[in-house]
C-alpha positions as CSV (number, residue, x, y, z in Angstrom):
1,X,-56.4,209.2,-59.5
2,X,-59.9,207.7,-60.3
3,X,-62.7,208.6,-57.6
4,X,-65.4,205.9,-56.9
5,X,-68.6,206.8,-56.1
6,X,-69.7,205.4,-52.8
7,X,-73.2,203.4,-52.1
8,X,-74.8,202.0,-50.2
9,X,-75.8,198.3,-50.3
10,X,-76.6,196.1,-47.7
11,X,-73.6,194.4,-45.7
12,X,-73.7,191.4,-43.0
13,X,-72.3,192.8,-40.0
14,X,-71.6,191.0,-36.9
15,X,-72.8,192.3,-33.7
16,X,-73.0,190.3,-30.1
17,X,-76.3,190.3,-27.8
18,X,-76.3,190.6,-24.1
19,X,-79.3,189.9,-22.1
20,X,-79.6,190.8,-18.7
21,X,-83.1,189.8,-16.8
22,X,-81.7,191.9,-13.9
23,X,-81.0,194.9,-15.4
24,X,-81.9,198.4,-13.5
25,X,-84.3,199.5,-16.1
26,X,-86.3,197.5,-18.8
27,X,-83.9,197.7,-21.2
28,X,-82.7,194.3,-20.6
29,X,-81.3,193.4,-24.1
30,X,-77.9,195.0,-25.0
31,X,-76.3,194.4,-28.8
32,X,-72.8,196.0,-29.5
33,X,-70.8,195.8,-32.7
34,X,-67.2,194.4,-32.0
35,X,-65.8,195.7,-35.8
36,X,-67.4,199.5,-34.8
37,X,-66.9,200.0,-31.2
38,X,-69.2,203.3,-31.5
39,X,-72.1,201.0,-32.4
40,X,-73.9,200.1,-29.5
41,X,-77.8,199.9,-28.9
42,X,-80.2,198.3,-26.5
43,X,-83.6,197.0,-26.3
44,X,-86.7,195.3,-24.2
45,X,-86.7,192.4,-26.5
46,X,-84.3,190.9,-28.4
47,X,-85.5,192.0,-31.3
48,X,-86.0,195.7,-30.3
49,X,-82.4,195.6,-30.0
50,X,-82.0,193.9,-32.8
51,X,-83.6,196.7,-34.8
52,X,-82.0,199.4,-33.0
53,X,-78.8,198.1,-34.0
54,X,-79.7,198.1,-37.3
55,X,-80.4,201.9,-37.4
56,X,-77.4,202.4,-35.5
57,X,-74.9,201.0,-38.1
58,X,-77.7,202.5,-41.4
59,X,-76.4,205.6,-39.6
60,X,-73.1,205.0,-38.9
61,X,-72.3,203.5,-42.8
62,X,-74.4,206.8,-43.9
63,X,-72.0,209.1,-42.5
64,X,-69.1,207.4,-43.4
65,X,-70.3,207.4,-46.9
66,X,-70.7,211.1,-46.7
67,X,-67.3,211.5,-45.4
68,X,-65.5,209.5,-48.4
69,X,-67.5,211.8,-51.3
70,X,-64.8,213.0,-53.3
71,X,-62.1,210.9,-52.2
72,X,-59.8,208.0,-53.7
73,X,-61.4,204.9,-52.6
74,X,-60.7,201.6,-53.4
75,X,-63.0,198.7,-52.3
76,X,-61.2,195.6,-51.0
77,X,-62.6,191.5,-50.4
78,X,-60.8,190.0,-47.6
79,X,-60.8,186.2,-47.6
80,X,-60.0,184.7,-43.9
């Protein structure tokens, strides 16, 4: 069994944005990742949410990456 090393590098992820201009607080921008359903973040602006997002899933992908140190991973392309 060989064990591959895990790093990072950077990865396009899709994520959908929301906005609601009636929301109860001023968080009116909400951007969720439909691949990672425990990815979620919010914003005032677009690209406040935007941003969170992205530390959400650094996060996420960080952790993961923790958990698979020392196991057998293999690293597959999927072609639609």
């Amino acid at each position: 069994m060989s064990m591959v090393k895990v790093k990072a590098h950077p990865q396009p992820v899709a994520v959908v944005v929301e906005h609601d201009p009636d929301a109860p607080t001023e968080y009116q921008w909400a951007v969720h990742c439909p691949a990672i359903p425990a990815c979620f973040s919010e914003g005032r602006t677009r690209e406040e949410a935007l941003q969170n997002i992205r530390e959400v899933l650094r996060e996420y992908f960080s952790l993961v990456g923790e958990g698979l140190q020392g196991q057998d991973v293999a690293i597959v392309e999927v072609v639609p």
